[in-house]
Backbone as ProteinMPNN parsed JSONL, in Angstrom:
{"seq_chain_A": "XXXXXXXXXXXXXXXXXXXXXXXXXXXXXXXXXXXXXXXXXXXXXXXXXXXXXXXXXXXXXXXXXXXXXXXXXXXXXXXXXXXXXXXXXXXXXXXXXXXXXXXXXXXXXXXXXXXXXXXXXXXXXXXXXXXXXXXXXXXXXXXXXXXXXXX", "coords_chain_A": {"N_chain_A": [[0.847, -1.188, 0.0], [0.586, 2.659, -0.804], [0.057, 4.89, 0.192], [-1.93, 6.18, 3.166], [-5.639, 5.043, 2.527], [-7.686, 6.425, 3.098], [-6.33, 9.447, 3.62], [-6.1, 9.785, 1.116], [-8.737, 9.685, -0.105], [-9.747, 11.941, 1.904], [-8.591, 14.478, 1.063], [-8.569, 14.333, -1.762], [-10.349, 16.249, -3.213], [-10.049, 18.749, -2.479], [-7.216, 18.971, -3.184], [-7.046, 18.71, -5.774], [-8.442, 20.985, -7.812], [-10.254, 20.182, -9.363], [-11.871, 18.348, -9.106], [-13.093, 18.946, -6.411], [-14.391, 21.01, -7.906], [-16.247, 19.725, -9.51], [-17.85, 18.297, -7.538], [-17.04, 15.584, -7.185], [-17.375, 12.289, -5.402], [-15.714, 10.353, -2.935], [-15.664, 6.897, -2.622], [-15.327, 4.544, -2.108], [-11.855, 3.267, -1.497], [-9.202, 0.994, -2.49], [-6.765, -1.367, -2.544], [-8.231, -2.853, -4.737], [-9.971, -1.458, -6.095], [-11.067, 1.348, -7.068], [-13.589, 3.819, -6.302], [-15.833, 5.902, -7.193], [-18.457, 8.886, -7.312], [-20.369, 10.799, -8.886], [-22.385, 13.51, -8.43], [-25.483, 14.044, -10.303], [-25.837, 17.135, -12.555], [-27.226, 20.019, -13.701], [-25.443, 21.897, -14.594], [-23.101, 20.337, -16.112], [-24.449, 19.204, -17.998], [-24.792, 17.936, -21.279], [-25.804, 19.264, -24.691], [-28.562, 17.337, -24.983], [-29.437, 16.838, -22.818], [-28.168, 14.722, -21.019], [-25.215, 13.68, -19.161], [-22.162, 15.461, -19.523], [-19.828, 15.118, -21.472], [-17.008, 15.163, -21.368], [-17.322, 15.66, -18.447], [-17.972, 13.414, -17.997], [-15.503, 12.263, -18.77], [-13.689, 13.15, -16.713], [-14.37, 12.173, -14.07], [-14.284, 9.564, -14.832], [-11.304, 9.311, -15.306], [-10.355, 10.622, -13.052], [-11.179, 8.479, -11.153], [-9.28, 6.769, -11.957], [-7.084, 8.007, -11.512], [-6.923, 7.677, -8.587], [-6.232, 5.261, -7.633], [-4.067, 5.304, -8.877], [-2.664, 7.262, -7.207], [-3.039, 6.137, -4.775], [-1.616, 3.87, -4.627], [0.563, 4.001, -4.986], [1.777, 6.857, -3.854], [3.374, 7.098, -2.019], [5.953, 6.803, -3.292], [6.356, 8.899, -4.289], [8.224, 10.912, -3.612], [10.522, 10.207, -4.879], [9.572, 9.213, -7.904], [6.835, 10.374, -10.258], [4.088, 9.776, -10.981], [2.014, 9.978, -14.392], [-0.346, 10.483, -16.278], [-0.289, 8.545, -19.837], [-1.777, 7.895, -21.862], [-5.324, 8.322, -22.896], [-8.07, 6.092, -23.823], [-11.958, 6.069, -24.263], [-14.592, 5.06, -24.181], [-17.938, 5.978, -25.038], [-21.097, 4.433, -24.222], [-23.723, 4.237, -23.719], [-26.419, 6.854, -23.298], [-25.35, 9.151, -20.613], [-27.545, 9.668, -17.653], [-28.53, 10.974, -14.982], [-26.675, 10.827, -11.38], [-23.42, 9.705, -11.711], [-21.087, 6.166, -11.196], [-17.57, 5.703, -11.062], [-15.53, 3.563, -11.559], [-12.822, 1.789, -10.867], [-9.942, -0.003, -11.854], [-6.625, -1.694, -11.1], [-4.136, -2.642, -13.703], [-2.066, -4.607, -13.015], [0.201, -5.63, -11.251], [1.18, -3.586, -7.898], [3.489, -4.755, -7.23], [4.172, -5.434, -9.458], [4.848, -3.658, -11.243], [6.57, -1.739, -9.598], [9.031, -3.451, -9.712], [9.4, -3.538, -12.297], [10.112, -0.571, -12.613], [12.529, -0.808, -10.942], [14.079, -2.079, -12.303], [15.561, -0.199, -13.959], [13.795, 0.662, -16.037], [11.114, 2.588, -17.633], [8.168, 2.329, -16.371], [5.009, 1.369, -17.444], [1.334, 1.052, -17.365], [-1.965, -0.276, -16.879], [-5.239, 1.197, -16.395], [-8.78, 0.449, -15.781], [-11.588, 1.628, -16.078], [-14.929, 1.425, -15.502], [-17.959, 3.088, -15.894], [-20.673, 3.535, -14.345], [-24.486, 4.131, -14.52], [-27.005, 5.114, -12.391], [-28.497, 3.139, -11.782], [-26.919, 0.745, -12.579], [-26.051, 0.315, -15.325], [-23.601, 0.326, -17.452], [-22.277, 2.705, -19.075], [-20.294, 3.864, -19.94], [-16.83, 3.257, -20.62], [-13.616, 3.481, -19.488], [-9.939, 3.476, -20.663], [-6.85, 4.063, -18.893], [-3.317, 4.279, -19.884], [-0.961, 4.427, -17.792], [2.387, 6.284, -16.152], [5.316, 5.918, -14.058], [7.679, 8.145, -13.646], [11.015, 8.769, -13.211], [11.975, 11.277, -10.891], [14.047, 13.816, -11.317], [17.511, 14.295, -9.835]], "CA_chain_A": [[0.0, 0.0, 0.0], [1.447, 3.75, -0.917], [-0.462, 6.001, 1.291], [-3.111, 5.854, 3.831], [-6.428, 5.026, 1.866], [-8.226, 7.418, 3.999], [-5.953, 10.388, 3.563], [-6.133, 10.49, -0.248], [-10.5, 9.842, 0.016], [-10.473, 13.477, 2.344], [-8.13, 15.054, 0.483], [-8.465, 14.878, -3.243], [-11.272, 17.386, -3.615], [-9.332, 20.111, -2.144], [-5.729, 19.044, -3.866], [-6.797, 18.253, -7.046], [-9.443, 21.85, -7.691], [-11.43, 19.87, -10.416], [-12.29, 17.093, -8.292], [-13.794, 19.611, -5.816], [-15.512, 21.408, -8.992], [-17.51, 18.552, -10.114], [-18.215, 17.885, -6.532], [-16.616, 13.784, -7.055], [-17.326, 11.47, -3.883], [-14.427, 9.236, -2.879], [-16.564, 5.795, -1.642], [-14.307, 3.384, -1.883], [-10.637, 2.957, -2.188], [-8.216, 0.097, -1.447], [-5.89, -1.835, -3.037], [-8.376, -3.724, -5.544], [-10.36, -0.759, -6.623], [-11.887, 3.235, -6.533], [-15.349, 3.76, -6.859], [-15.824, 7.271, -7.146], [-19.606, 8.909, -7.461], [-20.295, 12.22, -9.671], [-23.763, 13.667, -8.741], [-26.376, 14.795, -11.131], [-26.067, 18.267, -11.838], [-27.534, 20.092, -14.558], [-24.478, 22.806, -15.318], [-22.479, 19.565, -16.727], [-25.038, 18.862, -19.206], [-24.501, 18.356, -22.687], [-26.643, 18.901, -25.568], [-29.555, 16.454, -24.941], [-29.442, 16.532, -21.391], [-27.161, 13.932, -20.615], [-23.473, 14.052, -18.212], [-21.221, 16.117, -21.15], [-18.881, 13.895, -22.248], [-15.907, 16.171, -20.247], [-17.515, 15.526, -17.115], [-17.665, 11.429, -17.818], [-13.912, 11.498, -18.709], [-13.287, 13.762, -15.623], [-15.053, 11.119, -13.272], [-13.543, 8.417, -14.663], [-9.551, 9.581, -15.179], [-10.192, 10.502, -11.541], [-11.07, 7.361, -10.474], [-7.741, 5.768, -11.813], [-5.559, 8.489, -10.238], [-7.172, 7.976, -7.475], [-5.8, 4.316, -7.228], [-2.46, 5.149, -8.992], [-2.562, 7.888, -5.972], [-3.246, 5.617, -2.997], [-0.357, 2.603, -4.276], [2.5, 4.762, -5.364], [1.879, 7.76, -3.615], [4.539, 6.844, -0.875], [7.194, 7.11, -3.917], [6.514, 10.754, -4.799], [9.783, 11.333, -3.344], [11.589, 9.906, -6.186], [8.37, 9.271, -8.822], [5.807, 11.045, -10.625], [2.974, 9.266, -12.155], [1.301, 10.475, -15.214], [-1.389, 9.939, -17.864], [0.685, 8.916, -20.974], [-2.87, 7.738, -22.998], [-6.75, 7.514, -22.52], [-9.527, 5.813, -24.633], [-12.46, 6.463, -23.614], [-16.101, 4.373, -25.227], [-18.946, 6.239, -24.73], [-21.388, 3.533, -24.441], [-24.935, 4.732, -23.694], [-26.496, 8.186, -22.874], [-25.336, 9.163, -19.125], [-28.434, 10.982, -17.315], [-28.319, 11.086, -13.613], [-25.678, 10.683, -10.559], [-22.796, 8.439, -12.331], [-19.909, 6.346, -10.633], [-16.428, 5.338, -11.744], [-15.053, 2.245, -10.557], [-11.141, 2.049, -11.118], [-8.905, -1.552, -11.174], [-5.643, -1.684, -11.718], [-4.428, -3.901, -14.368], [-0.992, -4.667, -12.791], [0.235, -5.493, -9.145], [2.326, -2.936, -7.216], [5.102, -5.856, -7.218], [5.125, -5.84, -10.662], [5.203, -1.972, -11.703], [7.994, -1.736, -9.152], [9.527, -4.492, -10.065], [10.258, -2.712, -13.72], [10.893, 0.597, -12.284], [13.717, -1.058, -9.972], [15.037, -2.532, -13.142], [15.62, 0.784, -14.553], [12.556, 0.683, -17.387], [9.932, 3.627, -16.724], [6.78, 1.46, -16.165], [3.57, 1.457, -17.691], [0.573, -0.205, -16.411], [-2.881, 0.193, -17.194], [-6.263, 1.355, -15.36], [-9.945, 0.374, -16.427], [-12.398, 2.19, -15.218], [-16.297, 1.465, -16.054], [-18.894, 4.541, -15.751], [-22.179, 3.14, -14.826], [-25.494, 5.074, -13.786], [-27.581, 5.044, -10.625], [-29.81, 1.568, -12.464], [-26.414, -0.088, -12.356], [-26.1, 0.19, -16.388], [-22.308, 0.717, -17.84], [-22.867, 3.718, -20.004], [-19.078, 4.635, -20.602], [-15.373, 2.618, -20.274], [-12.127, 3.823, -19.875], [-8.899, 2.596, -20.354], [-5.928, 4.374, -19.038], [-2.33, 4.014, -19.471], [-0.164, 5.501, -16.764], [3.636, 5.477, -16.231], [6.077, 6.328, -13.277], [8.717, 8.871, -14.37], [11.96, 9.165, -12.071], [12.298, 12.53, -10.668], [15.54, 14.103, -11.842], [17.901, 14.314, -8.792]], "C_chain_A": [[0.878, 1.231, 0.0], [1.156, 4.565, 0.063], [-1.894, 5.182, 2.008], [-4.426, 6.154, 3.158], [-7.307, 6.616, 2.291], [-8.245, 8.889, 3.99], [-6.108, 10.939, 2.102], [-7.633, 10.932, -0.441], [-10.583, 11.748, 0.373], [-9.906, 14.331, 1.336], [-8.296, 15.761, -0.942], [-9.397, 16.023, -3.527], [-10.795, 18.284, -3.648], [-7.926, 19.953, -3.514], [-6.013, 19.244, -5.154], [-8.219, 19.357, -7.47], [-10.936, 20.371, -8.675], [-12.345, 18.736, -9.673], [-13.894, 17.525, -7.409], [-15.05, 20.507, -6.641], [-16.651, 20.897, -9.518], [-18.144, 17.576, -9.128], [-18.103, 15.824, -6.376], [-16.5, 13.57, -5.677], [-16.081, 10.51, -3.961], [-15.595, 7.763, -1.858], [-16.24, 4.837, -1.245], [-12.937, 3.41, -2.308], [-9.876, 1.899, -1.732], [-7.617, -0.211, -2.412], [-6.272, -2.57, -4.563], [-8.534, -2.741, -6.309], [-10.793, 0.803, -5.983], [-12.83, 3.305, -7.143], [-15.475, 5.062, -6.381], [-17.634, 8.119, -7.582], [-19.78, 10.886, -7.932], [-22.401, 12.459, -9.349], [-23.971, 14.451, -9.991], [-26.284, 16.48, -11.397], [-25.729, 19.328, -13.388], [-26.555, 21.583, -15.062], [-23.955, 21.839, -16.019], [-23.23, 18.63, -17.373], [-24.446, 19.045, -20.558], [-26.103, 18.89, -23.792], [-28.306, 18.568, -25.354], [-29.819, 16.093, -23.44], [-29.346, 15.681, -20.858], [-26.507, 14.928, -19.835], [-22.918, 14.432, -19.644], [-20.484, 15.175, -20.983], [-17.464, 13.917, -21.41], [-16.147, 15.549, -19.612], [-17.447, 13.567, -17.171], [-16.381, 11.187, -17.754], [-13.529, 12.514, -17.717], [-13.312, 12.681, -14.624], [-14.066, 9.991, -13.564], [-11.688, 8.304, -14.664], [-9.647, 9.873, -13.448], [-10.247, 9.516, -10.67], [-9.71, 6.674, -10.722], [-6.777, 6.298, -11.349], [-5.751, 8.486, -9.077], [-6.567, 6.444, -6.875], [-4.212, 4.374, -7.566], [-1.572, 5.948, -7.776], [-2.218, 6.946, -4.598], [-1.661, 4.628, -3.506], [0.944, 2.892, -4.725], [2.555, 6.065, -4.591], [3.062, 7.627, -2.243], [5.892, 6.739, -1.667], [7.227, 8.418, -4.476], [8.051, 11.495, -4.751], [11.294, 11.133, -4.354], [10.759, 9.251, -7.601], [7.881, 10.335, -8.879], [4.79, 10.544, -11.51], [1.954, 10.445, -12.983], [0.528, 9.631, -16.215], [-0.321, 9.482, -18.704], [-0.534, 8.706, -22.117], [-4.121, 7.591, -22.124], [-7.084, 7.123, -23.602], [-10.687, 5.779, -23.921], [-14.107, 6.248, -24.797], [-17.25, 5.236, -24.646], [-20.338, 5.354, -24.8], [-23.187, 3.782, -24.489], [-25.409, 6.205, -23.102], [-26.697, 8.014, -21.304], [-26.596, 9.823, -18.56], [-27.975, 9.714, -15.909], [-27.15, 10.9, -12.786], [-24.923, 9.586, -11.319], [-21.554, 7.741, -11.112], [-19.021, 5.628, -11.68], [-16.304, 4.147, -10.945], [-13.85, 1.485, -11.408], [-10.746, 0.68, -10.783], [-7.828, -1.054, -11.785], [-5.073, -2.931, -12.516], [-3.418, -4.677, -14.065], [-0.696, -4.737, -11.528], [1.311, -4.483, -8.97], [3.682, -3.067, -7.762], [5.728, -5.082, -8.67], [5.638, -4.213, -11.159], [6.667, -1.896, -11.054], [9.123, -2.54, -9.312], [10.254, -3.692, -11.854], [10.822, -1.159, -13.494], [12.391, 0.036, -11.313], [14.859, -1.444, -11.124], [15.821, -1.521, -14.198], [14.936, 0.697, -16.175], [11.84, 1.98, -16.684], [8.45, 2.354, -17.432], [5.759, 1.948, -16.865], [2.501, 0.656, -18.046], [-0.654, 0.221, -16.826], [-4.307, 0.193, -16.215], [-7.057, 0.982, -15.802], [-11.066, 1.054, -15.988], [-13.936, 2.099, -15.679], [-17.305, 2.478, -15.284], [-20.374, 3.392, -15.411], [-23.199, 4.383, -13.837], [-25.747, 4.332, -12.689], [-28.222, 3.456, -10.636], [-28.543, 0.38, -12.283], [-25.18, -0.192, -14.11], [-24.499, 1.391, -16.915], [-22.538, 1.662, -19.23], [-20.918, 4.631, -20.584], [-18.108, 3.741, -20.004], [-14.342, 3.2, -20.93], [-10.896, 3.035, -19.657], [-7.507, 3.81, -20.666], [-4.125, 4.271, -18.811], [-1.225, 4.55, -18.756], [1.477, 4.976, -16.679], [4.03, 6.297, -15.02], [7.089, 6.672, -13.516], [9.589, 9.453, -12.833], [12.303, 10.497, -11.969], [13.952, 12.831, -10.371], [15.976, 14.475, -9.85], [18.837, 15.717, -8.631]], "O_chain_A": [[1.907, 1.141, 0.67], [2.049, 4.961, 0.813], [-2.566, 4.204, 1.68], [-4.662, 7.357, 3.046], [-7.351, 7.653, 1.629], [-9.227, 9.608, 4.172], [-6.219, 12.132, 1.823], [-7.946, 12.067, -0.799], [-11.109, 12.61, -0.332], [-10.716, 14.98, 0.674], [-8.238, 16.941, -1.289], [-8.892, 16.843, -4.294], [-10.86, 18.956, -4.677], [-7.79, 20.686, -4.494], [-5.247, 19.975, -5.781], [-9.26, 18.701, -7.503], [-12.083, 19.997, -8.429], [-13.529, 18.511, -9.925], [-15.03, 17.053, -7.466], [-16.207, 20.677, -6.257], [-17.704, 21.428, -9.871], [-18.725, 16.526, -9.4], [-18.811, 15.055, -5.727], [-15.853, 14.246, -4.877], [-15.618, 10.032, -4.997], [-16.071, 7.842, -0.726], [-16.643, 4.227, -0.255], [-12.753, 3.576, -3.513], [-9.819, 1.785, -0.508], [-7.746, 0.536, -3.382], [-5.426, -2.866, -5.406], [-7.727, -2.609, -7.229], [-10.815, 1.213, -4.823], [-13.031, 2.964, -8.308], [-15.232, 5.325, -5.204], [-17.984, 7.52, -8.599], [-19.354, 11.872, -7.331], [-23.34, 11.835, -9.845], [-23.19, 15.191, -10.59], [-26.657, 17.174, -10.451], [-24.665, 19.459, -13.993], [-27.063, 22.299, -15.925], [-24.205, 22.194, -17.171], [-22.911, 17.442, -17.419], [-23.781, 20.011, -20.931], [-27.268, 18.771, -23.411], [-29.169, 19.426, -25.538], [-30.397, 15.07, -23.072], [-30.234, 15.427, -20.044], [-26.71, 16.131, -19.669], [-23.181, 13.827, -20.684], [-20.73, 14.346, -20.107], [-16.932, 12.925, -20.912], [-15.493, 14.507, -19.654], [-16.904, 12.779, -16.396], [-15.89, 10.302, -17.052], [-12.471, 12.907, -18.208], [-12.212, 12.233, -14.301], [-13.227, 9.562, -12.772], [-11.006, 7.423, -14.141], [-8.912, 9.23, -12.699], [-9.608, 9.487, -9.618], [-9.101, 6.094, -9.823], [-5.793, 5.739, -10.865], [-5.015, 9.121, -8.321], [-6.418, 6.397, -5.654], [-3.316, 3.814, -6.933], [-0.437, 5.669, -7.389], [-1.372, 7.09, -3.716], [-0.677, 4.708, -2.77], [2.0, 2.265, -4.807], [3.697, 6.514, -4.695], [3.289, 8.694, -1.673], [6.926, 6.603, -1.013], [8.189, 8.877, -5.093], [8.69, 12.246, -5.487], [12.421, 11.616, -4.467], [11.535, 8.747, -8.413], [8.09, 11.25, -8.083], [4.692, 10.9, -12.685], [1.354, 11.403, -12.495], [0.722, 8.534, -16.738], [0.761, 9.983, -18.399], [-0.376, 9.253, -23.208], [-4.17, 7.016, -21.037], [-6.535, 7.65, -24.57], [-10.516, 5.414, -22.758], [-14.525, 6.933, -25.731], [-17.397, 5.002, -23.446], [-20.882, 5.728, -25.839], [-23.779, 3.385, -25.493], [-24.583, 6.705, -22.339], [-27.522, 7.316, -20.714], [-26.761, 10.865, -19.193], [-27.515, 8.579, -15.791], [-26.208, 10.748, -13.564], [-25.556, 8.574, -11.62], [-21.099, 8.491, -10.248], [-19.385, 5.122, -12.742], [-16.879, 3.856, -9.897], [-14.004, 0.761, -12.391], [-11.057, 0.157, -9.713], [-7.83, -0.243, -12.711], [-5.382, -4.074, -12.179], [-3.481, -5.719, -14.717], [-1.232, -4.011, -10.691], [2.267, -4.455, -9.745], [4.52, -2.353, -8.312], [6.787, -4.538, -8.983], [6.804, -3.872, -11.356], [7.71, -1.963, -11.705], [10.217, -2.105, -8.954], [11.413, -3.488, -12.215], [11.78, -0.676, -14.098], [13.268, 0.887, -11.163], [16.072, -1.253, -11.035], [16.555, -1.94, -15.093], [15.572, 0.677, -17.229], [11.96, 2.312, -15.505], [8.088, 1.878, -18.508], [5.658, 3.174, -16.853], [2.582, -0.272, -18.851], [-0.555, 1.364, -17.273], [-4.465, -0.697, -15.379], [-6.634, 0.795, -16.943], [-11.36, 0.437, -14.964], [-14.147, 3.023, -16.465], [-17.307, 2.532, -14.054], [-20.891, 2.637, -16.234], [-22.877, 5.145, -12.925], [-25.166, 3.388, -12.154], [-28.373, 2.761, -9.631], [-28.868, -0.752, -11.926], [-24.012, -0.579, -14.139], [-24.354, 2.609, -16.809], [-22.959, 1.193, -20.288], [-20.625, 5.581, -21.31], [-18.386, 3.353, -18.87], [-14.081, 3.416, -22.114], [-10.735, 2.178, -18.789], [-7.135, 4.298, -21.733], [-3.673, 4.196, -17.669], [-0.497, 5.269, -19.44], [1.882, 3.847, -16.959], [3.344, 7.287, -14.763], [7.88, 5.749, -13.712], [9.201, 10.122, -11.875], [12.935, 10.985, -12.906], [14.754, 12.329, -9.583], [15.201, 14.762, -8.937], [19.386, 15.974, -7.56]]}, "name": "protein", "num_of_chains": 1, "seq": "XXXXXXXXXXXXXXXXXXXXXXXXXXXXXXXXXXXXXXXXXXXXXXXXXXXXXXXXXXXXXXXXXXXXXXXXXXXXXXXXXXXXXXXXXXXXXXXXXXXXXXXXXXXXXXXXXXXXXXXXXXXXXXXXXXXXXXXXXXXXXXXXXXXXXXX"}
């Protein structure tokens, strides 16, 4: 484990402004997954009065830094994880409160395990969007890497 699950949950809203902007719940985090919960809320409409499209890939990139957060965030000191790609399916029209729900596709071990070997790592997140009914209305898939902070 990188950091205390707990500490990243209170936190991110404040640290990270956008988080706090789009008012994202932290509901679950641990080691398997982040389940993250975006209410309803009719400024981040699109079009047809759906979730805009923005606000789905907000929700859900947040949910996977929110796990690449909790199990590396205890290497900050000599890391920096970043995005390096999303895709991102829009799958059915979002209307109401959505959540994210973040796995990682890779163990700890192994990420560190290639950063020790001097490789820069990259590992991938999944994250499925579903509404309030249960119904997967958007999937993401992002690939993240751990970049050694110059000394």
């Amino acid at each position: 484990m990188g950091l205390d699950y707990s500490i990243v949950m209170e936190n991110m809203p404040t640290q990270v402004p956008m988080v706090g902007t789009l008012n994202i719940e932290y509901l679950e985090l641990n080691a398997d997954h982040a389940l993250l919960r975006m209410p309803d809320q009719p400024e981040y409409h699109n079009h047809i009065g759906g979730i805009h499209a923005g606000a789905m890939f907000t929700l859900a990139e947040t949910a996977s830094g929110a796990i690449v957060l909790a199990e590396f965030g205890d290497k900050f000191d000599r890391v920096v994880p970043l995005a390096v790609q999303a895709t991102i399916r829009y799958l059915k029209v979002a209307m109401g409160p959505l959540t994210a729900e973040a796995t990682m596709n890779a163990t700890v071990d192994e990420v560190l395990a290639d950063l020790e070997s001097g490789t820069r790592p990259e590992f991938t997140v999944d994250v499925a969007i579903r509404d309030e009914s249960g119904t997967q209305t958007g999937a993401m898939t992002i690939i993240w890497t751990l970049k050694r902070l110059k000394k």
